[in-house]
N, C-alpha and C positions, 0 to 999 in steps of 0.2 A: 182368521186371526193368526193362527200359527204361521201361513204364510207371508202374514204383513209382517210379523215380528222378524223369520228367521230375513227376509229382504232386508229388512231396517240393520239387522246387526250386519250382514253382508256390506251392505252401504258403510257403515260405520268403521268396517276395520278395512275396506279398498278406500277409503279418504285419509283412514290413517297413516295405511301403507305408503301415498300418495305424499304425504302431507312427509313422513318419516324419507323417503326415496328425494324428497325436493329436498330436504334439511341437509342430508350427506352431500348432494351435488352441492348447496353453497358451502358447506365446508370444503369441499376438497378444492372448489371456486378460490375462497380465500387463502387455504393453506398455498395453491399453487401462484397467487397475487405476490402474498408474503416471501415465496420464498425465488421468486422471478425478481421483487424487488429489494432481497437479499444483496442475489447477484449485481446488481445494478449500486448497490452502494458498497459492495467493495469495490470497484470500480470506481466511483466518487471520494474513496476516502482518501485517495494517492494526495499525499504533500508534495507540493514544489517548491522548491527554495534555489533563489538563484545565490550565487558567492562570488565573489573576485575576491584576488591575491596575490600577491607580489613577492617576489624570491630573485635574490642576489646565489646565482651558483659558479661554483671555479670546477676548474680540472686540473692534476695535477700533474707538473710538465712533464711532459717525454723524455724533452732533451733538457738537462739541467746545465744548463752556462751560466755564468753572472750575466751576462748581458738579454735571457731572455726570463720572462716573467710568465706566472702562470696566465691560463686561458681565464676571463673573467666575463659573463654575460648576466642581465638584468630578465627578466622573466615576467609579463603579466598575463592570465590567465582568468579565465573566468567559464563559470557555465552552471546547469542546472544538474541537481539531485533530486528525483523522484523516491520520496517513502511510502510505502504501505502496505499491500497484505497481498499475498498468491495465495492464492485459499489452496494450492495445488502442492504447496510444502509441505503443511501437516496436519493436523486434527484438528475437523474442520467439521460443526456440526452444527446444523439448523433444528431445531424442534419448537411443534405448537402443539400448545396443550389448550384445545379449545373448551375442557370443563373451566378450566379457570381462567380463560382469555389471556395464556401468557404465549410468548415465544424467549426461548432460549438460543442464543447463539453464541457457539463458539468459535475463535478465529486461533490462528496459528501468530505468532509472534511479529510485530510489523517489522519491516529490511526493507533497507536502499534498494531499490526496484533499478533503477537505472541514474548513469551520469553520464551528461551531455558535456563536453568540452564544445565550448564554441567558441572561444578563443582563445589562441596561444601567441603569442608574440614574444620575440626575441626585442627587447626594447633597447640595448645597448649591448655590444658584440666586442670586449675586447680581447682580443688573438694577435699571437705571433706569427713571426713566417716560420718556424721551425716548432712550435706548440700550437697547434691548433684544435678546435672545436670538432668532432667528429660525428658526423651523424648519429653514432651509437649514444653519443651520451646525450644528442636533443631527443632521442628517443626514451630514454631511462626518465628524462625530466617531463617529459608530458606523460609518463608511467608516475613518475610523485606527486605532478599536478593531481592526476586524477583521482588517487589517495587523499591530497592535501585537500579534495572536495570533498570527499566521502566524509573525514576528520570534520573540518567543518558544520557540514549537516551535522552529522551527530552530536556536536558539541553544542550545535542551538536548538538540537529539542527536535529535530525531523521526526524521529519514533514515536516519541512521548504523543506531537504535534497529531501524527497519522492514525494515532490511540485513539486520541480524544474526541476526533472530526468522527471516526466510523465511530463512535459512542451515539456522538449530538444526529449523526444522519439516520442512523436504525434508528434511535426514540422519537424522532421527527414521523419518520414511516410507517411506525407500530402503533403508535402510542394514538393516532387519528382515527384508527381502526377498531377501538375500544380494546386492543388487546396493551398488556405491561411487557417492559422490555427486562428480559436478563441476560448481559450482556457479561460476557469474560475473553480476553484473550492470554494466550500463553507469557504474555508479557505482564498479565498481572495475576502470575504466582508465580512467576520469576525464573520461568524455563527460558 
């Protein structure tokens, strides 16, 4: 009898062992799922926003005679700004607390990631023979362009825009998982 008993508890605590050693592997399962498909949605949360715009620029003359007039050109431009997060700028923090099925993430502040110029055109060119257009200053004006894109995004909401998408894509991710999202980026306490 004593041998049947001390068997039966040995049984009882290598199934628990078993049963405790399976539990941690799907935790660290999931926490590794979660935080693979972190990565993968800041990656998805980039905004694009395409813009065009137009600008009347001069130069002013070299040579000032009454008979010659400043350089005057017409400008249309257009291109793409990408908003969203480089997890690799600043405090950048993932946590899952699987007593209470939540995850915590923290992101760093969203920023223009990239702008594309994809077109510049020169739509009307008027120049003198003795005032002319110089290469340096079509270079300084596709350096405004590309300002003048950045301005834009930001004036329609790019940040806000690339906030709220990596909000809606983690709770999408988390939330089917049966864990709750708590989600903060630097941009909402206003670093």
């Amino acid at each position: 009898m004593l041998i049947w008993s001390a068997t039966l508890i040995a049984l009882v605590l290598a199934t628990g062992g078993m049963i405790a050693q399976r539990t941690r592997r799907e935790i660290r399962s999931q926490e590794l799922e979660i935080l693979q498909g972190v990565r993968k949605v800041c990656k998805l949360s980039t905004v694009e926003l395409s813009l065009a715009d137009y600008a009347r620029k001069t130069v002013p003359k070299t040579i000032d005679l009454p008979f010659t007039k400043e350089p005057t050109a017409y400008l249309f431009y257009s291109g793409v700004v990408a908003a969203g997060f480089d997890v690799c700028d600043g405090a950048t923090a993932i946590t899952v607390n699987h007593a209470k099925r939540e995850v915590q993430v923290t992101l760093p502040p969203p920023r223009i990631l990239s702008i594309d110029v994809q077109r510049f055109e020169t739509i009307n060119e008027d120049t003198g023979f003795l005032n002319a257009i110089e290469p340096a200053d079509r270079n300084r004006w596709y350096g405004e362009a590309r300002a003048a894109l950045e301005r834009g995004a930001r004036a329609a909401g790019a940040l806000e825009r690339a906030d709220a998408h990596a909000r809606e894509l983690f709770a999408a991710f988390v939330e089917p998982r049966g864990y709750t999202l708590k989600y903060a980026s630097a941009a909402d306490t206003g670093r």
